[in-house]
MIKOL-316495 format. One record per atom (N, C-alpha, C): residue number from 0; atom name; x, y, z; residue in one letter. Coordinates in steps of 0.1 Angstrom, whole numbers. Layout:
BEGIN
{seq:NUM atom:CA c1:X c2:Y c3:Z type:A} .
...
! end
This chain:
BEGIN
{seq:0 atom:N c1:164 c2:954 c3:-378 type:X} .
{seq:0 atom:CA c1:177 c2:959 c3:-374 type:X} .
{seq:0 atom:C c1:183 c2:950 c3:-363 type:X} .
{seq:1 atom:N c1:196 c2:948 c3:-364 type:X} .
{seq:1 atom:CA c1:205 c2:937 c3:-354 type:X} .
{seq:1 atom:C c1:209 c2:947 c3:-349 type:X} .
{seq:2 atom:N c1:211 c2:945 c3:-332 type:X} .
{seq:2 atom:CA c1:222 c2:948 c3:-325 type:X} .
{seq:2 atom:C c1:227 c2:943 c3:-318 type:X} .
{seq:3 atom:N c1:240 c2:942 c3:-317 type:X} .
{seq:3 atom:CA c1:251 c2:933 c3:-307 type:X} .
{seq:3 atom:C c1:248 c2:943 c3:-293 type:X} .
{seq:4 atom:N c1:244 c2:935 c3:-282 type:X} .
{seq:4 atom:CA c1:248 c2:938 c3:-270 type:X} .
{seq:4 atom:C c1:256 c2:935 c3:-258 type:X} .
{seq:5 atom:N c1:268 c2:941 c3:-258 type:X} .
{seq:5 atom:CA c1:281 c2:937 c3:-248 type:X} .
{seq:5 atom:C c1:273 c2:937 c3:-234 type:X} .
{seq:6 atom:N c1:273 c2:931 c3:-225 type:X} .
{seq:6 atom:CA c1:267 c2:935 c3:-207 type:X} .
{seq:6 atom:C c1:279 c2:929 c3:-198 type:X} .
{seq:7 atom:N c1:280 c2:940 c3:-191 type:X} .
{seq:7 atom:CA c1:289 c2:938 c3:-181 type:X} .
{seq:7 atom:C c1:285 c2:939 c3:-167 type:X} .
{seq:8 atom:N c1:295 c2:938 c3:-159 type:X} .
{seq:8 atom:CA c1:294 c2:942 c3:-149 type:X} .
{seq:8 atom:C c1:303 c2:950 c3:-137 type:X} .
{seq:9 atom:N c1:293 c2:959 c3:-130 type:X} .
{seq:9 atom:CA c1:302 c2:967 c3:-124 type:X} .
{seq:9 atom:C c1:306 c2:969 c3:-109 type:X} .
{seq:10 atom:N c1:313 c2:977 c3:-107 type:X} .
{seq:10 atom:CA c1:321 c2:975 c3:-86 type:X} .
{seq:10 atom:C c1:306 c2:972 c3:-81 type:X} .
{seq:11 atom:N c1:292 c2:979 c3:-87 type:X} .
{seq:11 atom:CA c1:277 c2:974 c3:-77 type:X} .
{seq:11 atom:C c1:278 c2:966 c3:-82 type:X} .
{seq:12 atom:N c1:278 c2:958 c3:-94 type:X} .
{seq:12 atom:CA c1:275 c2:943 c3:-93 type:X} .
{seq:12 atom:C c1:260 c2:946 c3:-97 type:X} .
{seq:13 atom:N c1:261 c2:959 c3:-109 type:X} .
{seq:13 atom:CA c1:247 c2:961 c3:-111 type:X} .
{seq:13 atom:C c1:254 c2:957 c3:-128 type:X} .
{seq:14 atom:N c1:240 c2:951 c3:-138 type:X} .
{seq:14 atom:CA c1:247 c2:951 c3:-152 type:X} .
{seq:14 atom:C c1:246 c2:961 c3:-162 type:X} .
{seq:15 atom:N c1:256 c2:967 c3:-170 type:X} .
{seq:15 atom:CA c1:261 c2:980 c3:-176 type:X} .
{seq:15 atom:C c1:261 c2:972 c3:-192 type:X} .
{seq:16 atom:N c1:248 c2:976 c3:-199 type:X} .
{seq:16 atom:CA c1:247 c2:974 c3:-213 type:X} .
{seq:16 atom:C c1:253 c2:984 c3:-219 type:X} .
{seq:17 atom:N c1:264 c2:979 c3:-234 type:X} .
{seq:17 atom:CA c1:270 c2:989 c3:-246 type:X} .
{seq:17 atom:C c1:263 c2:981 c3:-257 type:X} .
{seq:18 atom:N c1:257 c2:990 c3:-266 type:X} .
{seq:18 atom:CA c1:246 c2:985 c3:-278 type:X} .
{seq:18 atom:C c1:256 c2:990 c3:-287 type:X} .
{seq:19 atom:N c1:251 c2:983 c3:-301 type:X} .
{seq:19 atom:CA c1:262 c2:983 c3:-309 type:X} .
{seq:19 atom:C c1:253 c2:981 c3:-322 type:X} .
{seq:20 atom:N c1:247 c2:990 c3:-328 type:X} .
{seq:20 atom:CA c1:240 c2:990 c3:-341 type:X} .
{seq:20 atom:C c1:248 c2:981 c3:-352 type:X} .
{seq:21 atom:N c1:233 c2:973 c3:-358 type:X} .
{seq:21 atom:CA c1:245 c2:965 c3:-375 type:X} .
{seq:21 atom:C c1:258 c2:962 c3:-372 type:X} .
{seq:22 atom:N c1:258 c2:954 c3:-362 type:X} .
{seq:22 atom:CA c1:273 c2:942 c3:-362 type:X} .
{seq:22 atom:C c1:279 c2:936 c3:-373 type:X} .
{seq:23 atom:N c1:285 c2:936 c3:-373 type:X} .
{seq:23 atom:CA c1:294 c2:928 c3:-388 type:X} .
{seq:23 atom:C c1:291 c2:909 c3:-386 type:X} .
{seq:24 atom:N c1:285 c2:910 c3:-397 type:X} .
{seq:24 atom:CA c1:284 c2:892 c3:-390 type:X} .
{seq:24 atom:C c1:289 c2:881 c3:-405 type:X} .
{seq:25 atom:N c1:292 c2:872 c3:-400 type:X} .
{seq:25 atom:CA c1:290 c2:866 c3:-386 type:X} .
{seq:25 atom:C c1:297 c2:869 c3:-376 type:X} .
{seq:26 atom:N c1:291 c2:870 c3:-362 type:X} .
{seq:26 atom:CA c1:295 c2:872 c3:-350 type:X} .
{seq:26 atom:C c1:307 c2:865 c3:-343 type:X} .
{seq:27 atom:N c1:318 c2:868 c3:-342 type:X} .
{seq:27 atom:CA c1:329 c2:855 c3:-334 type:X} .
{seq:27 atom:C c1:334 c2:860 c3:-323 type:X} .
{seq:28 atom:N c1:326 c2:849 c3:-317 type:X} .
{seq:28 atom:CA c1:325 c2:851 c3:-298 type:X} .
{seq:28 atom:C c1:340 c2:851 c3:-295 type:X} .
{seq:29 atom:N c1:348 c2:849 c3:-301 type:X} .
{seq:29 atom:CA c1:362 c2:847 c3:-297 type:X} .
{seq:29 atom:C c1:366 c2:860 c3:-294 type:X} .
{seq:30 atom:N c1:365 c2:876 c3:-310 type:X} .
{seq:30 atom:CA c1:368 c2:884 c3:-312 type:X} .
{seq:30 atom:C c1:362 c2:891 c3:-302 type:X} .
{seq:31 atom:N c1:345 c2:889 c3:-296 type:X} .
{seq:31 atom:CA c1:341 c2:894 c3:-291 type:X} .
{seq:31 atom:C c1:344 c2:892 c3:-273 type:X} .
{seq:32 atom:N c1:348 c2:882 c3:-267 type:X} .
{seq:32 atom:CA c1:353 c2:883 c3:-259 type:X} .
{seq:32 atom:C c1:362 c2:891 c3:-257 type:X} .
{seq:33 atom:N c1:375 c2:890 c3:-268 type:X} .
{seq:33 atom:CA c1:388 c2:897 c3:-265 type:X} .
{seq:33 atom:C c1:380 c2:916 c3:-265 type:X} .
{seq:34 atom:N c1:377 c2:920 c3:-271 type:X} .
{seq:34 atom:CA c1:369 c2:931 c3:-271 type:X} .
{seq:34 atom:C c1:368 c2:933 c3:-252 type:X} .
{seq:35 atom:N c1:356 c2:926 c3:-250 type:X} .
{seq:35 atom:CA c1:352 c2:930 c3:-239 type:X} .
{seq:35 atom:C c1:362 c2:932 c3:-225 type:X} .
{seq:36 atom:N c1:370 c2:922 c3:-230 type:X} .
{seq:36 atom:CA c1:382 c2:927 c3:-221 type:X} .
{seq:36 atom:C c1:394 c2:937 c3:-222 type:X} .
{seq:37 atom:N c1:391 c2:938 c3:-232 type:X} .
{seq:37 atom:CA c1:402 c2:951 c3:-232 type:X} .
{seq:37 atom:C c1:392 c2:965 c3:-231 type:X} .
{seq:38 atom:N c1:379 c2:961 c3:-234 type:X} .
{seq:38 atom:CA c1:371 c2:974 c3:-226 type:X} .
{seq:38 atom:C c1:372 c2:977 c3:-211 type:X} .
{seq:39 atom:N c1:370 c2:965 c3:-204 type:X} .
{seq:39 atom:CA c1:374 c2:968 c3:-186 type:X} .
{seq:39 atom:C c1:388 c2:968 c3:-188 type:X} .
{seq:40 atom:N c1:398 c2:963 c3:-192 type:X} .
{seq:40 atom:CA c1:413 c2:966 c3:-192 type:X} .
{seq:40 atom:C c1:418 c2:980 c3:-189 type:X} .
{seq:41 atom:N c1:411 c2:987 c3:-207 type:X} .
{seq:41 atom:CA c1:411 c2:1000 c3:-203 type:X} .
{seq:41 atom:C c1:404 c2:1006 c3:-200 type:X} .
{seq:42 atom:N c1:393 c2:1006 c3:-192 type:X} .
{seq:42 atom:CA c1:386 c2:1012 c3:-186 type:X} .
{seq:42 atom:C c1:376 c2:1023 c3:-194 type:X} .
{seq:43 atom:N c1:376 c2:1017 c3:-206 type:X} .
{seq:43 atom:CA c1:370 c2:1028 c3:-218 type:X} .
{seq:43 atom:C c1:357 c2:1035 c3:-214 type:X} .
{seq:44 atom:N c1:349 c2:1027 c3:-204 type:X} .
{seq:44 atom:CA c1:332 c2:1029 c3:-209 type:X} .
{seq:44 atom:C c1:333 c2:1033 c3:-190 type:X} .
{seq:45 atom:N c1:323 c2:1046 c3:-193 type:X} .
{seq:45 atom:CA c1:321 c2:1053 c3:-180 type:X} .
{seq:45 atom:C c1:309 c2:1048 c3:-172 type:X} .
{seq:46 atom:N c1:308 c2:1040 c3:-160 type:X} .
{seq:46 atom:CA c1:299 c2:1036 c3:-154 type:X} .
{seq:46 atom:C c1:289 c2:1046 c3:-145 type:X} .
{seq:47 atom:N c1:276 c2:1049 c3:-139 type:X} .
{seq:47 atom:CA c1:274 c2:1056 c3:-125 type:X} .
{seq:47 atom:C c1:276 c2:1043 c3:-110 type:X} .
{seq:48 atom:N c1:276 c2:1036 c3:-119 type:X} .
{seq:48 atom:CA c1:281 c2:1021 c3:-102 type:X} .
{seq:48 atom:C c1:296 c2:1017 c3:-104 type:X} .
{seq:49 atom:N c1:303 c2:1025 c3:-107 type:X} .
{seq:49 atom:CA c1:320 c2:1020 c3:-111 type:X} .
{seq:49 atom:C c1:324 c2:1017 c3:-119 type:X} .
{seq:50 atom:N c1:336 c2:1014 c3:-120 type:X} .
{seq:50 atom:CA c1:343 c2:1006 c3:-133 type:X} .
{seq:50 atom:C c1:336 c2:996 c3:-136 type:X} .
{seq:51 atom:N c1:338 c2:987 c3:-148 type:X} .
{seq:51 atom:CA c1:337 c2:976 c3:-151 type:X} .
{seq:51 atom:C c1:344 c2:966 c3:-146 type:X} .
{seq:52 atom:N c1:338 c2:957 c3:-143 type:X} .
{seq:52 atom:CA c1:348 c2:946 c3:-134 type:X} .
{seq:52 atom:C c1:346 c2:932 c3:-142 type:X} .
{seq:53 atom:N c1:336 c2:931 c3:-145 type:X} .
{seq:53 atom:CA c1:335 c2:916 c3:-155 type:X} .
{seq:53 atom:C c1:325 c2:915 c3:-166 type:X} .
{seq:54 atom:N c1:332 c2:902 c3:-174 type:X} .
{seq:54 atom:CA c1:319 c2:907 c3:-186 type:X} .
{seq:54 atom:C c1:304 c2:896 c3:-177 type:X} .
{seq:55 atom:N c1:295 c2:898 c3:-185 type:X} .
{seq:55 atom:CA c1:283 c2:893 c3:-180 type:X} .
{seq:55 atom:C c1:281 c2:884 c3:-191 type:X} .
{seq:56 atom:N c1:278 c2:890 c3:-203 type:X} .
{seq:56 atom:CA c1:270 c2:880 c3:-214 type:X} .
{seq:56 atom:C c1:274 c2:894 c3:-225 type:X} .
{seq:57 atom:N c1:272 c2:885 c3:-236 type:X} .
{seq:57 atom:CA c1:271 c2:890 c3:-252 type:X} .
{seq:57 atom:C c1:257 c2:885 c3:-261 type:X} .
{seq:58 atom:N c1:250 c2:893 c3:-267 type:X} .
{seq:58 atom:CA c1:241 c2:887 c3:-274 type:X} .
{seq:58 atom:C c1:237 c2:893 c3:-286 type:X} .
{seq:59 atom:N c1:232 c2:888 c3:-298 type:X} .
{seq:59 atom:CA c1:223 c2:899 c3:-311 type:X} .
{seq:59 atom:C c1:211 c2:897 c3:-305 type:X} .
{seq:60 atom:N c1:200 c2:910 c3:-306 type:X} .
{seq:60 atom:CA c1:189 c2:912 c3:-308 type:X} .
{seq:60 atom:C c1:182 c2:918 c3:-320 type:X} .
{seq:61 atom:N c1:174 c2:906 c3:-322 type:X} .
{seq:61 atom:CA c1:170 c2:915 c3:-337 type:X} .
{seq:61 atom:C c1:155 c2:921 c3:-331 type:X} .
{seq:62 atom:N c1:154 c2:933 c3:-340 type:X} .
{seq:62 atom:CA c1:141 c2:939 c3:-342 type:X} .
{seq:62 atom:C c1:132 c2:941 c3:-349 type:X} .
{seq:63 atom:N c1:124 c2:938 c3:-354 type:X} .
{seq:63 atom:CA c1:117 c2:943 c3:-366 type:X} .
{seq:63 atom:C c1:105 c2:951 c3:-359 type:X} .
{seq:64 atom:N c1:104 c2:963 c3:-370 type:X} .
{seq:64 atom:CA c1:91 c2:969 c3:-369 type:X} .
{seq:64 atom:C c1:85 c2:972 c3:-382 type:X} .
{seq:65 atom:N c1:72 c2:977 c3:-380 type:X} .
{seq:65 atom:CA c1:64 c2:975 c3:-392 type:X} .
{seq:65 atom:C c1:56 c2:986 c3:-390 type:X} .
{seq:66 atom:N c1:57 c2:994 c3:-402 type:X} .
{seq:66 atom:CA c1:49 c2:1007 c3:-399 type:X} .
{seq:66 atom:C c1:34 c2:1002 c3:-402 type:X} .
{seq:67 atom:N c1:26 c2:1010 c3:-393 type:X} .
{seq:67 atom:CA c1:5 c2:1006 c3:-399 type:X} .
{seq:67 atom:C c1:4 c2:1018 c3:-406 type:X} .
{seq:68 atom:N c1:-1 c2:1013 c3:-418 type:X} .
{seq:68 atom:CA c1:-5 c2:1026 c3:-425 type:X} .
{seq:68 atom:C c1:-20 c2:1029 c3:-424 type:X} .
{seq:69 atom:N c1:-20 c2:1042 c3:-422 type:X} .
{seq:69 atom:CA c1:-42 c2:1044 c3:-419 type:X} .
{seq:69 atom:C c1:-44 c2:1043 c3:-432 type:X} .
! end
């Protein structure tokens, strides 16, 4: 499973991850820039260290797991 993760940052200057299951890809850092800013624009995502003030980074992580069967 992929997920896009937006990280920002906030008034602490601590970083504020939004996960984002099965991204549509391919990924375009352009789209996803404009995104991130209009998330701190409007102020959409609720912080405990403040608003959002800047983006940090964008990234996919992929995961695999593997069930053990007994």
């Amino acid at each position: 499973m992929k997920t896009l993760e937006l990280k920002f940052t906030n008034e602490e200057e601590r970083v504020v991850t939004l996960s984002l299951d099965n991204p549509v890809e391919p990924i375009d850092p352009e789209t996803v820039r404009q995104i991130m800013e209009q998330i701190i624009e409007t102020n959409a995502i609720f912080s405990t260290g403040g608003d959002l003030v800047a983006k940090h980074s964008a990234r996919i992580v992929e995961r695999h797991v593997e069930d053990i069967v007994w």
